[in-house]
N, C-alpha and C positions, 0 to 999 in steps of 0.2 A: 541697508544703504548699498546701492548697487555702484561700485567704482567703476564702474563708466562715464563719462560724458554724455550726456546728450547733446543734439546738434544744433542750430540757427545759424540762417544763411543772408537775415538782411540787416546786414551790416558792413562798413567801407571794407575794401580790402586791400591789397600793399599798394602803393602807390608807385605809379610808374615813372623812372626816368623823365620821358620823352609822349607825352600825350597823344601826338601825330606827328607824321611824317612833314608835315607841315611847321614843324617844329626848328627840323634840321636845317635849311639854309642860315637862318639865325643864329642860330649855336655855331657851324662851320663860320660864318662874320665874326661871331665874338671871338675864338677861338683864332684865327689869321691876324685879329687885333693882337694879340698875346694876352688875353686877359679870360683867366680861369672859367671856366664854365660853372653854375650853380644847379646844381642837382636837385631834382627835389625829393627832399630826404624824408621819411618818415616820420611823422611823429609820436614821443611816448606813449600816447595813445593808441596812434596804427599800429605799434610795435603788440604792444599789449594785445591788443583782438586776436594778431596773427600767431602769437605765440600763443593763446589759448583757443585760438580755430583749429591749430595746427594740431592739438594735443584730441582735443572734441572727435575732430574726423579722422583720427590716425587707426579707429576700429571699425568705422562703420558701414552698414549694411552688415551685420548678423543675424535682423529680422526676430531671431527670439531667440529667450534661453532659461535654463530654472539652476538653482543651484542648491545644497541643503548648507546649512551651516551653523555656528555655535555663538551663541552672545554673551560673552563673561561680565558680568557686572563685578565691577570691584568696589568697595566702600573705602574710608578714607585710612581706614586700620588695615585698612587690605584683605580683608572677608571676601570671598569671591559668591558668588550667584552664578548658575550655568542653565540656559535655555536654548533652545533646538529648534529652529525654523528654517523653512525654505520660502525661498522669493522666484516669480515665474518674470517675467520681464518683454512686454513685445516692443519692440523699435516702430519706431512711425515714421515712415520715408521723408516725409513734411518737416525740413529743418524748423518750418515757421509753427509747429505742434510738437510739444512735449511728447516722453514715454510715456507707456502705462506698466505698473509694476501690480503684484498681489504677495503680499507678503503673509504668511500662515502660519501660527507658534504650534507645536509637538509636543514640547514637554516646558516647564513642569506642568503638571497637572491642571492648577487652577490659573491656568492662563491658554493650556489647551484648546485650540482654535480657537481664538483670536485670530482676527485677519484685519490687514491692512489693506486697502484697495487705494491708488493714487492714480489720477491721471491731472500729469503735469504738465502746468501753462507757463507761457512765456510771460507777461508782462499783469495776465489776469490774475487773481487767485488758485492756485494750485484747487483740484478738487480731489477731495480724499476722504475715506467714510472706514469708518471704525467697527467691525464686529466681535460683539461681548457674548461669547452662547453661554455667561451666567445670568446674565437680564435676555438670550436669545431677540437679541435685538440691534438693528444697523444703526450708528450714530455719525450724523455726518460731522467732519470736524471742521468748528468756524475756520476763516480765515485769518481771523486775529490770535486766535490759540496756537499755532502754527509752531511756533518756538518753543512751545512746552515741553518735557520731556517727553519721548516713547519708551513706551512701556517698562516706566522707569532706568533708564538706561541715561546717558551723558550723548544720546544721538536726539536731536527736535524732530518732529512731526517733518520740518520743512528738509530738513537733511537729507528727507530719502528721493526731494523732486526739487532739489537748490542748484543742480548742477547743468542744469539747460544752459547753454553759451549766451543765448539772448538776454539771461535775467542778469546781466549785468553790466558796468562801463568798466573798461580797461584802462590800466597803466603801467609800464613796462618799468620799473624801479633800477633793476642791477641784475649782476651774472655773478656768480660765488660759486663756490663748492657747497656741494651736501654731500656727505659720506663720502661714495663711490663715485659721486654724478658732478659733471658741471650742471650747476641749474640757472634756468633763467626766472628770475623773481618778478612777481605782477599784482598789483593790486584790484579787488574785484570790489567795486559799490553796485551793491543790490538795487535793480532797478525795480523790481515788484514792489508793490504795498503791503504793509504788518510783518515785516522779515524782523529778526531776532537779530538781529549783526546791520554795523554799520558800516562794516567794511571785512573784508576777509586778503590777506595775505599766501598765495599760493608760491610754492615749488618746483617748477616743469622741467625735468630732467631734457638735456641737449640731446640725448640719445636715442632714447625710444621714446620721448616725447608723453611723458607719465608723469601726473601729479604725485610727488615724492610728499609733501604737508602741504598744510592748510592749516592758519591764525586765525581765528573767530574771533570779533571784539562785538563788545556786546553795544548795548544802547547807550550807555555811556561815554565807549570808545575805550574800556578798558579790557585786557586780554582777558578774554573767556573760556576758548579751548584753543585745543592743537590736535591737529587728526595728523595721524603719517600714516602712511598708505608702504606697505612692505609685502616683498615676496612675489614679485610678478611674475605672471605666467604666461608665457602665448601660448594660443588655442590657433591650431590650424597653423596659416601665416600673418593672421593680422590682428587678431583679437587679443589686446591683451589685457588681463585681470587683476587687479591685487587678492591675494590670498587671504591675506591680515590686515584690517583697520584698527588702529587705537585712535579712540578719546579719551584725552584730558581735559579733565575740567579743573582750571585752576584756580578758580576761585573756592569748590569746593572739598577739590584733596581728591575724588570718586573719578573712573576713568571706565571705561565699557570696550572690549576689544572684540570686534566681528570676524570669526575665523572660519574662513571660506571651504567648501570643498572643490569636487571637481562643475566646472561647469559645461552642462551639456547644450547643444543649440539645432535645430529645426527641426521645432516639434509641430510646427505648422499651427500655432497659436493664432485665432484673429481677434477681432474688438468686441465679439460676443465674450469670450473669454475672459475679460477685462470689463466689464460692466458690472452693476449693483447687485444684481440677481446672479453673481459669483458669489459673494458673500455669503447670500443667504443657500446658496447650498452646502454650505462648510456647514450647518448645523448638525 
């Protein structure tokens, strides 16, 4: 799961004051009257989009990157599991078109190239195809399975291309503390079709404008997981990373932490790169 955002750009955006200048002699009348002037103020909603547009585009244009990293599986006794993949990643200038990611397992053994291939949409079904080199064989994965576990892990299929700004309706709830951070709190309803969650609860730090958690409720509307996002890094002066992801799954007691290495960027990736006949050369 790449802790990035991806972008989408058609959607309202803050609302202004004063529409036109056409606006002002009225306002100066009201105002000589002695009676308050009404602004127009944002609503929960506006508020919401713009505090996760704000969060969306506070990296973007990095164009590509790959990173290597560790997937600990933990079970409910706390047994761990440890696997080794990298994920390649190219940015799509097109706020209105999802990323493309390639994710490739290393070890252990009998899982050894596996590859994930996603190219993520905004309102359509995500597309994503699954290579198995012990059946050596691509498997496209439905659009209603989407919520399943990967590769048995506490992360869904749909986790690693859930985070386009456009797959969802905002609402701007409350401002609190998290740890270190003021954050401003938002609720996100999935606006795709067969998503696993009916709603998700996010974290967006005031300061560098970074998803600190994220609340998964599932179909029922009962808590599902909790991901916190820890350890950030900036790359350059704009890119920043989370090093460490945890899932909890709290219905089940099992939790999966994704622990990052360095991430490197332009390696001059394009959309050949990211097509089905990637997959099949990992055999």
């Amino acid at each position: 799961m790449n802790p990035r955002h991806s972008r989408y750009n058609n959607q309202p955006h803050r609302s202004r004051p004063y529409r036109s200048w056409a606006a002002l002699p009225a306002l100066l009348l009201v105002t000589s009257l002695g009676v308050a002037p009404v602004l127009m103020a944002e609503t929960p909603e506006e508020q919401g989009f713009a505090i996760a547009a704000r969060s969306d585009r506070s990296d973007r244009g990095f164009g590509d990157s790959t990173v290597d990293l560790e997937m600990v599986l933990r079970n409910k006794a706390g047994k761990e599991a440890r696997r080794s993949l990298a994920i390649r990643t190219l940015e799509i200038p097109d706020e209105e078109v999802g990323d493309k990611s390639l994710i490739v397992f290393e070890t252990p053994a009998d899982i050894e190239g596996t590859g994930l291939l996603s190219h993520a949409k905004i309102l359509d079904p995500d597309d994503q195809w699954l290579y198995l080199p012990a059946l050596k064989r691509v498997k496209r994965i439905s659009s209603v399975n989407k919520s399943g576990p990967f590769v048995g892990s506490e992360f869904a299929f749909e986790d690693f291309t859930s985070l386009e700004l456009g797959k969802f309706d905002y609402l701007f709830l409350r401002t609190e503390a998290c740890g270190e951070f003021t954050c401003d709190v938002i609720r996100r309803l999935p606006r795709y079709e067969h998503s696993g969650y009916t709603r998700q609860i996010a974290w967006i730090d005031q300061k560098d404008f970074q998803v600190r958690r994220v609340e998964f409720y599932d179909r029922k509307d009962k808590l599902l997981k909790t991901l916190r996002l820890e350890d950030y890094r900036l790359y350059g002066d704009s890119y920043w990373r989370a090093q460490k992801l945890t899932m909890v799954n709290h219905q089940t007691g099992k939790s999966s932490d994704l622990l990052y290495g360095e991430y490197t960027f332009g390696h001059g990736f394009d959309a050949n790169d990211f097509e089905k006949g990637a997959l099949q050369r990992l055999r």
